[in-house]
N, C-alpha and C positions, 0 to 999 in steps of 0.2 A: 504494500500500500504506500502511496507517495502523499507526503505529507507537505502542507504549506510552507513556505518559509517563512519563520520568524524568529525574534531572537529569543523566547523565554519558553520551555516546555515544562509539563508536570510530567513526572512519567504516567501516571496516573491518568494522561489522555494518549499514550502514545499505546498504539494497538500492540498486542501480543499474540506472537508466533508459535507453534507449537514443531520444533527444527527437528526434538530426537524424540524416542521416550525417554521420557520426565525433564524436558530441558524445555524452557518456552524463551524467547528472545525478544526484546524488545529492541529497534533501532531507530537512530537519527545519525545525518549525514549532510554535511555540506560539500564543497568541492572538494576536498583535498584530505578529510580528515571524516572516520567514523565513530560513532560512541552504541554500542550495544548491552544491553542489561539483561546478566541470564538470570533466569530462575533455575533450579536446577536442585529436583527430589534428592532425600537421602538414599546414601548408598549409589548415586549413578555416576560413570565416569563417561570424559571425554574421550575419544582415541586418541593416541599420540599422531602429533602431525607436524610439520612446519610449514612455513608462504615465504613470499619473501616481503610483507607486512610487517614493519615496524607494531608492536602490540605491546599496551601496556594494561597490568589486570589488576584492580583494586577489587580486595573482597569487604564489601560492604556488609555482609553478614551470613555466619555459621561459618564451618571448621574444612579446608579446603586441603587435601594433599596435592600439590604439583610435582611434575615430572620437568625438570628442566635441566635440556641436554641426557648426562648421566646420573643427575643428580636428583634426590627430592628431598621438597620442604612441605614443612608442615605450615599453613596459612591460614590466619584467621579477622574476624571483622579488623578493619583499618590499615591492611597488611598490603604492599605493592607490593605488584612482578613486573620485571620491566624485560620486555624478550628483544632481540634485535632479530630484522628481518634476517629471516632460514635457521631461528632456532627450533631444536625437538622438544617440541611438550605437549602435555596435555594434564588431565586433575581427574581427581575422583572426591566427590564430596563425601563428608565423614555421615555422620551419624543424624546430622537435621537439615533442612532444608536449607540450603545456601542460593546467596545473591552476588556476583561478580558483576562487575561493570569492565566489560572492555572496550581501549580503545585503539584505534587503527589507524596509522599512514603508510601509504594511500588509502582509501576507501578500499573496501572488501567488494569489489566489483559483484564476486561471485552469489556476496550476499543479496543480491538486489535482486527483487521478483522482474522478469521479463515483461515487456510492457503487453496488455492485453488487445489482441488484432479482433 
């Protein structure tokens, strides 16, 4: 869904996705830069992946393990990961319902719904 531009959103009007099971996303995007907000059920993981997206991931709340590179960290509300484009990761949420906020440069082209003909 393509949303108007303006400068102030709630997330609270921006529509929600439903990408995996148990993962719903919410996103906003200007030219050059994207902000997506997951939901994301206990107990579900990400698969490990990389882009070559600049991505940076605040968990805004619940208990987040990440995979980065070879490494993991355990991550929780107020915690940043900052990944440079074509790092390996991915997460698996612990035990409650986690909220991540990621953001992208360049935009996640891939994320964008195909325009409707």
């Amino acid at each position: 869904m393509s949303l108007p531009a303006r400068a102030q959103w709630s997330w609270d009007a921006v529509p929600r996705r439903c990408v995996a099971h148990g993962i719903e996303r919410q996103m906003l995007h200007g030219d050059r830069m994207m902000v997506c907000r997951l939901t994301i059920a206990p107990n579900t993981a990400t698969p490990a992946h990389q882009h070559e997206h600049e991505q940076i991931t605040i968990v805004e709340r619940g208990r987040v393990r990440f995979l980065v590179g070879s490494d993991e960290r355990l991550c929780q509300a107020g915690d940043v990961v900052v990944l440079p484009g074509g790092t390996w990761h991915g997460c698996t949420v612990l035990d409650e319902e986690s909220v991540l906020v990621d953001i992208f440069s360049p935009i996640r082209e891939d994320f964008l719904e195909a325009p409707h003909q």
